[in-house]
C-alpha positions as a Markdown table, in Angstrom:
| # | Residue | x | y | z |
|---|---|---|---|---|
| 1 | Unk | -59.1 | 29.4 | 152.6 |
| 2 | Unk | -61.0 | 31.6 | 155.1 |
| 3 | Unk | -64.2 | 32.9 | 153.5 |
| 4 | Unk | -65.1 | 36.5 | 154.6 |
| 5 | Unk | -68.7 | 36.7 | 156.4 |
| 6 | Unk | -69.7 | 40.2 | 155.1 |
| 7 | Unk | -70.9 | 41.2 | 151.5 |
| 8 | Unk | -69.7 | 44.6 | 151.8 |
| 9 | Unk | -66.8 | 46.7 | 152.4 |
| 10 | Unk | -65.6 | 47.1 | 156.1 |
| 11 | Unk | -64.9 | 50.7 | 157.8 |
| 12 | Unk | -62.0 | 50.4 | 160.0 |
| 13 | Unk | -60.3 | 53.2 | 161.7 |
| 14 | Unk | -57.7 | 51.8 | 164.2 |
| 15 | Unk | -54.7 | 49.7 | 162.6 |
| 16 | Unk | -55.9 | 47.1 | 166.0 |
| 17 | Unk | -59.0 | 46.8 | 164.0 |
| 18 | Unk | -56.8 | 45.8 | 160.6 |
| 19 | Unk | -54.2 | 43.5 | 162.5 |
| 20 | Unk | -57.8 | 41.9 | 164.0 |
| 21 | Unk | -59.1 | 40.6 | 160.1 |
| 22 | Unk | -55.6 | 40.4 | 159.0 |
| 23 | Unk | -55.6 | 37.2 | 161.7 |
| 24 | Unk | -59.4 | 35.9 | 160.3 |
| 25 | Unk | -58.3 | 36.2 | 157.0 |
| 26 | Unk | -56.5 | 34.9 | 154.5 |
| 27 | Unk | -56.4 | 37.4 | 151.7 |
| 28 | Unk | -57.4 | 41.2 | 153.0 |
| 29 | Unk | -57.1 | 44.5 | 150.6 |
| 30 | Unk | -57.5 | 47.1 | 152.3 |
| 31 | Unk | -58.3 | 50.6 | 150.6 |
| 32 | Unk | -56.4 | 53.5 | 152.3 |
| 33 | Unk | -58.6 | 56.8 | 152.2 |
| 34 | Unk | -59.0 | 60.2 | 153.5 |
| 35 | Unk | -62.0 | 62.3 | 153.6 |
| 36 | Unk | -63.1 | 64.5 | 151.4 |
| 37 | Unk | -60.8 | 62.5 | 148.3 |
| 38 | Unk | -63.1 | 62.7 | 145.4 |
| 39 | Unk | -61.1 | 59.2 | 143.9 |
| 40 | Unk | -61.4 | 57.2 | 147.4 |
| 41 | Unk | -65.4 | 57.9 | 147.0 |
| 42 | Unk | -65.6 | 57.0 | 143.4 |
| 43 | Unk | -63.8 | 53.7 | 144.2 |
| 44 | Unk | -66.7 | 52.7 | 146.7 |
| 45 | Unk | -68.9 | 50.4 | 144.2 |
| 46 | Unk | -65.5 | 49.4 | 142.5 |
| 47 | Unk | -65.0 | 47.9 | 146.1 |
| 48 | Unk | -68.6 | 46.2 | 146.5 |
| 49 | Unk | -67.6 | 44.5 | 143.1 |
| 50 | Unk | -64.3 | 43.0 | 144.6 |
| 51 | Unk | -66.1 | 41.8 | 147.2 |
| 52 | Unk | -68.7 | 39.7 | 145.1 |
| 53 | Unk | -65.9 | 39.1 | 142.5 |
| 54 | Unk | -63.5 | 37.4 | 145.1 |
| 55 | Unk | -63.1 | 35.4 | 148.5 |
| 56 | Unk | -61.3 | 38.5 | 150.1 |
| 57 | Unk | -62.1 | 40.5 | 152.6 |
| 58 | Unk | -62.0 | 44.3 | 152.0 |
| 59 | Unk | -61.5 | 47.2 | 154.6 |
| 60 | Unk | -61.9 | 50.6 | 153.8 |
| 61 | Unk | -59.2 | 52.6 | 156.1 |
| 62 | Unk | -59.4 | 56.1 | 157.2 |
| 63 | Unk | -56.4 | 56.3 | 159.8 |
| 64 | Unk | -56.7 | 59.6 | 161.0 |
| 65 | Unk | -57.4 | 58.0 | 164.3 |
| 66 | Unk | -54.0 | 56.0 | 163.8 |
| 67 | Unk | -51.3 | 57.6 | 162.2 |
| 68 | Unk | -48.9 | 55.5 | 163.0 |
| 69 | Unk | -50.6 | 52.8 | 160.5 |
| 70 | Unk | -49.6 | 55.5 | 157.5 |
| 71 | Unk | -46.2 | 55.2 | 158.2 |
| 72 | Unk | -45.9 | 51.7 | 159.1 |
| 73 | Unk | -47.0 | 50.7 | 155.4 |
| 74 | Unk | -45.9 | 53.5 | 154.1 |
| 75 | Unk | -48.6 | 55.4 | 152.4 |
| 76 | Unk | -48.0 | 58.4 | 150.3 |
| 77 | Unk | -51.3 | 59.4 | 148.4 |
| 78 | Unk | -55.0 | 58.2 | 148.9 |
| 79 | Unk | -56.5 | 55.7 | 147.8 |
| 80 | Unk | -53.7 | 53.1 | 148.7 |
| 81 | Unk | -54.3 | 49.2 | 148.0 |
| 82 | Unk | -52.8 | 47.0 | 150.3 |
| 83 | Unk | -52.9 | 43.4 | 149.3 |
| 84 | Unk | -52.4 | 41.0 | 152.5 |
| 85 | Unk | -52.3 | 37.2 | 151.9 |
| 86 | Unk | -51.6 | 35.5 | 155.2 |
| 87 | Unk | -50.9 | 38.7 | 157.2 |
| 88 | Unk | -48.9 | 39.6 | 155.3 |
| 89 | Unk | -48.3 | 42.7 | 153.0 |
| 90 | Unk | -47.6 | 41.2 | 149.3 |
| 91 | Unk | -48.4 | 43.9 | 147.8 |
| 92 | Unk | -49.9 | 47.6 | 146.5 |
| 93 | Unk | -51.3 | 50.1 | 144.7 |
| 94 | Unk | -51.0 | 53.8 | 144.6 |
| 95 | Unk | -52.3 | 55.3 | 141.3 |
| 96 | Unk | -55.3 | 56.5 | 141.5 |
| 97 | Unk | -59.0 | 55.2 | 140.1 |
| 98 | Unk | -58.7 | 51.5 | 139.5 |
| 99 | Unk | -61.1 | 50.0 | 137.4 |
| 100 | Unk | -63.1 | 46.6 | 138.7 |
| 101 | Unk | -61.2 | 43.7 | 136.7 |
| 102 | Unk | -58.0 | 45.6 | 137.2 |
| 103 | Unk | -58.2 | 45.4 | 141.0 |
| 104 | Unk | -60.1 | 41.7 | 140.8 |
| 105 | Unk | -57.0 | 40.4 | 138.9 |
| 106 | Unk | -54.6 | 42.5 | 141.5 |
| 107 | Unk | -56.6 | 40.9 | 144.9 |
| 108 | Unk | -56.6 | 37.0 | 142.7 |
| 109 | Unk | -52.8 | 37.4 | 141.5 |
| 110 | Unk | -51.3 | 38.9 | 144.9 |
């Protein structure tokens, strides 16, 4: 299993960027955010603790440069969890503040 080489969070904004770790990778959550969401910003040290807790790679995604990205994964609300494993979307979250060991256990069982 590929180890990521970063010990925080990584800003993307192009879903080029995304399919770019998605390939160096093998298990990427990525947060889906907008600015100015009061949730997204309280989930930021939740996110520093996923990345010490696990082997994944996190990305913090703002697509408002790519909107195309919001529809291709079909994204409703912000913040959005998308678990990849392989490139490949296993699975997500859509509701709301998630605490540390609740999104630990969601990037370890995806």
């Amino acid at each position: 299993m590929a180890t990521p080489d970063h010990d925080r969070p990584v800003t993307i904004r192009t879903r080029e960027e995304l399919d770019d770790h998605l390939t160096e990778s093998d298990r990427v959550l990525v947060m889906v955010r907008t600015e100015g969401c009061a949730i997204c910003q309280s989930m930021e040290p939740i996110l520093d603790n996923v990345v010490r807790a696990t082997d994944a790679t996190v990305l913090v995604f703002n697509p408002r440069e790519d909107l195309d990205a919001v529809a291709a994964f079909d994204v409703r609300s912000t913040p959005t969890f998308l678990l990849f494993v392989d490139g490949e979307l296993v699975d997500r979250r859509a509701d709301g503040f998630v605490p540390t060991a609740a999104l630990v256990e969601f990037v370890e069982d995806g």
